[in-house]
Backbone as JSON Lines, residues from 0, in Angstrom:
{"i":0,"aa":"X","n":[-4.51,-9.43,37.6],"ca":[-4.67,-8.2,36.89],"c":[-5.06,-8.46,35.45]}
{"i":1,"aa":"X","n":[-5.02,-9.66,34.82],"ca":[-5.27,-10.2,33.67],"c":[-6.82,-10.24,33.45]}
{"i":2,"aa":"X","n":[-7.8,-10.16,34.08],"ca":[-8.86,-10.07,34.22],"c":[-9.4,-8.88,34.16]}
{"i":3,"aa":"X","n":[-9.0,-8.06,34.26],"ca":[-9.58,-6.58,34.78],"c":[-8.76,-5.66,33.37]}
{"i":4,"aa":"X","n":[-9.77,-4.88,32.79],"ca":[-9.47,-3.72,32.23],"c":[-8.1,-3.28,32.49]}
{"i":5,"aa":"X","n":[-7.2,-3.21,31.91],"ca":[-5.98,-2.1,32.32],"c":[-6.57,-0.61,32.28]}
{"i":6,"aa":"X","n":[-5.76,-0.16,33.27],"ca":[-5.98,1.24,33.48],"c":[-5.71,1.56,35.03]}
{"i":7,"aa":"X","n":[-5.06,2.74,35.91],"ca":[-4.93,3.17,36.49],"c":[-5.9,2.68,37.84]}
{"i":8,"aa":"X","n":[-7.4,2.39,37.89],"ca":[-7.53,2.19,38.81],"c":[-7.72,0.19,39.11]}
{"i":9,"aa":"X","n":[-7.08,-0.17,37.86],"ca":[-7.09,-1.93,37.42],"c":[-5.38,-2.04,38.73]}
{"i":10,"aa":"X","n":[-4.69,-1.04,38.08],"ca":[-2.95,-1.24,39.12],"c":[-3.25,-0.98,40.5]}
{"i":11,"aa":"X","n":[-4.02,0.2,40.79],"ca":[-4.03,0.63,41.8],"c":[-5.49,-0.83,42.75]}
{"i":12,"aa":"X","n":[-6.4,-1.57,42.12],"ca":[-6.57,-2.6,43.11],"c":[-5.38,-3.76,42.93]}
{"i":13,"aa":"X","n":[-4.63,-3.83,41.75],"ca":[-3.59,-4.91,41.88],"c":[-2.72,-4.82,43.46]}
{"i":14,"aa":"X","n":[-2.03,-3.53,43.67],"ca":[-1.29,-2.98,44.48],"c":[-2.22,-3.12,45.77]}
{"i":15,"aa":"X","n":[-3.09,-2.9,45.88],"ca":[-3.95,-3.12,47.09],"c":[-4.48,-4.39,47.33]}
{"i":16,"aa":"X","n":[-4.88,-5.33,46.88],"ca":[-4.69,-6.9,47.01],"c":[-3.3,-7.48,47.68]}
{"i":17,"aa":"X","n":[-2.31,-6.94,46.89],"ca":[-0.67,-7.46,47.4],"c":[-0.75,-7.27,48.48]}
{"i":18,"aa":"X","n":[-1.11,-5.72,48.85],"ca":[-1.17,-5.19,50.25],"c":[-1.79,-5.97,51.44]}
{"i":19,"aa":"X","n":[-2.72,-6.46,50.81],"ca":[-3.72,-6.88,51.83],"c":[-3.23,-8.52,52.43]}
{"i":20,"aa":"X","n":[-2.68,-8.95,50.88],"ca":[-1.87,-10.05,51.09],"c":[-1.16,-10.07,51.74]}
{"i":21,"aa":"X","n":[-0.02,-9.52,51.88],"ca":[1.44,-9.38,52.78],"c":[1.34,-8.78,53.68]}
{"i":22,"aa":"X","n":[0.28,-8.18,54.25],"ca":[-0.64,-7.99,55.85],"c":[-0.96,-9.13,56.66]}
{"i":23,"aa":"X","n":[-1.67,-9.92,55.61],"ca":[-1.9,-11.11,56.2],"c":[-0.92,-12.09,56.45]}
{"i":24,"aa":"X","n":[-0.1,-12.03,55.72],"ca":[1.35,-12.73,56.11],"c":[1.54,-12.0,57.22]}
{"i":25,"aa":"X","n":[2.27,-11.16,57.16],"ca":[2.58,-10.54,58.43],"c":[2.1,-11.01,59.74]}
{"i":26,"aa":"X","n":[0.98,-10.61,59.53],"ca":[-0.12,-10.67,60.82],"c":[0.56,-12.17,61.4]}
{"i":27,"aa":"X","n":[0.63,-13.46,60.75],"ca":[0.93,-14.77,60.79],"c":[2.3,-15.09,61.22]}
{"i":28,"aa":"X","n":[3.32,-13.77,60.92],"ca":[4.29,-14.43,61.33],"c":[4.93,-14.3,62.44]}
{"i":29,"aa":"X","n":[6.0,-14.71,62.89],"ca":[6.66,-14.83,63.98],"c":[7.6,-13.46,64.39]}
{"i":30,"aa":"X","n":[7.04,-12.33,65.31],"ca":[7.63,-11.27,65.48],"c":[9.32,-11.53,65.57]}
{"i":31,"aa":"X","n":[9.74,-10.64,64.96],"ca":[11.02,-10.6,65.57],"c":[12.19,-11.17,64.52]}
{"i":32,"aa":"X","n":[11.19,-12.1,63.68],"ca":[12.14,-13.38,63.02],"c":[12.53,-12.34,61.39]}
{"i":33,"aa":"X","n":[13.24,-12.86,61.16],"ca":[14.31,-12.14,59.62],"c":[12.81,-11.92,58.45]}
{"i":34,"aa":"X","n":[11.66,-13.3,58.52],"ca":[10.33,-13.32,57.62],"c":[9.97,-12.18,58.11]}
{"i":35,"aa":"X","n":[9.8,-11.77,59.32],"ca":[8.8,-10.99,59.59],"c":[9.24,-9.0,59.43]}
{"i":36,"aa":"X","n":[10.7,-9.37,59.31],"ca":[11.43,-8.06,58.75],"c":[11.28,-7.85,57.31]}
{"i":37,"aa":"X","n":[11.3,-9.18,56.77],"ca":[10.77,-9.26,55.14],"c":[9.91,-8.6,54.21]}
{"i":38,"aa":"X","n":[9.09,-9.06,55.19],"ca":[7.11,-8.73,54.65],"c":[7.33,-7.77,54.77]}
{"i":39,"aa":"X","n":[7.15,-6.94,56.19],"ca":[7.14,-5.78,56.61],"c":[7.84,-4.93,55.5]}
{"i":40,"aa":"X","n":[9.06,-4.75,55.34],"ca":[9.79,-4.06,54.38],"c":[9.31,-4.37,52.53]}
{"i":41,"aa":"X","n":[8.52,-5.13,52.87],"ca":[7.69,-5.1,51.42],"c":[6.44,-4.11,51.42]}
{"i":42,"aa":"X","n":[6.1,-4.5,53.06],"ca":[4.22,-3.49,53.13],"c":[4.62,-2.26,52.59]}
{"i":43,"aa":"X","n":[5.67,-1.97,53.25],"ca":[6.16,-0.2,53.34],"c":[6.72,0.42,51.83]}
{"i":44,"aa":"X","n":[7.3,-0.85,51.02],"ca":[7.21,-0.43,49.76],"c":[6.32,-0.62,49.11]}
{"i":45,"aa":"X","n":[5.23,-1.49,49.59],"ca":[4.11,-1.51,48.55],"c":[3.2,-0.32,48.94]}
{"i":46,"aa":"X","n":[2.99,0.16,49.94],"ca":[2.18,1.49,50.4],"c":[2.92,2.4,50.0]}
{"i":47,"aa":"X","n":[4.45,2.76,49.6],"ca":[4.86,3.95,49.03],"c":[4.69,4.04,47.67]}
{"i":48,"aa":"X","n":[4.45,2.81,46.71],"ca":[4.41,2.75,45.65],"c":[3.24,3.33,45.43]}
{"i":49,"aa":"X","n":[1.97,2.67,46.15],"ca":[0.43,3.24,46.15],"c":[0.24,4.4,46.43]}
{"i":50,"aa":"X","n":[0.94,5.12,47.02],"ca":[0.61,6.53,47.38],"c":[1.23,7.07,46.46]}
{"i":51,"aa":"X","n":[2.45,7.18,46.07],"ca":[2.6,8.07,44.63],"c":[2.13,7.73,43.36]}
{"i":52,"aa":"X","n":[1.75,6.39,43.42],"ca":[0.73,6.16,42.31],"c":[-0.49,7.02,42.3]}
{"i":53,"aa":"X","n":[-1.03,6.89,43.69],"ca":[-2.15,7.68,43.8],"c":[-1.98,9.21,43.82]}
{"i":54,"aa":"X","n":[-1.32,9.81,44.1],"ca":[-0.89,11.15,44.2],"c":[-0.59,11.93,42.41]}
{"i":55,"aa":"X","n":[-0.24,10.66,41.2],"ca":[0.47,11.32,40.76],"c":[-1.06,11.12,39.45]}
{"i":56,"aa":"X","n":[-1.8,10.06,39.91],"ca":[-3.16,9.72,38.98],"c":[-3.96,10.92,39.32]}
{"i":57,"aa":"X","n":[-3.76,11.0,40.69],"ca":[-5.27,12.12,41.03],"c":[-4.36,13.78,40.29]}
{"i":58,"aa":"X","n":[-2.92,14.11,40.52],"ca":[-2.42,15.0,39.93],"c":[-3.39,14.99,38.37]}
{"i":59,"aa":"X","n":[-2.97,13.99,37.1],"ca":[-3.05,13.73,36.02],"c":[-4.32,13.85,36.05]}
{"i":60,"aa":"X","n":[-5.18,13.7,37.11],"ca":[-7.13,13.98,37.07],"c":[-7.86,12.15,36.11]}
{"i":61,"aa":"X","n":[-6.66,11.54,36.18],"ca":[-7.23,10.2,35.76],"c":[-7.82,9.03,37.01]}
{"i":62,"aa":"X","n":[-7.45,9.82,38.35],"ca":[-8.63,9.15,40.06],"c":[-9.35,10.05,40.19]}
């Protein structure tokens, strides 16, 4: 994120990289196992974070 302009849509690809990251973990790991309850429970907070991020930028008219 050190590279990129700050600003609203600089967080919102930070947050979507992670995402895409810890998908791909996922995808890799071993169903069932405590890692794979891990990730998972990270995707789901990193997609709730993104959606009220996004919900509350497009509110503010800054997406």
């Amino acid at each position: 994120m050190d590279s990129k302009e700050p600003g609203p849509q600089a967080f919102l690809d930070f947050i979507s990289q992670r995402l895409a990251k810890r998908q791909r973990e996922l995808d890799s790991a071993v169903k069932f196992s405590s890692h794979y309850a891990q990730v998972e429970s990270i995707i789901l907070e990193l997609k709730a974070v993104r959606t009220k991020f996004m919900t509350l930028m497009r509110r503010e008219g800054l997406l």
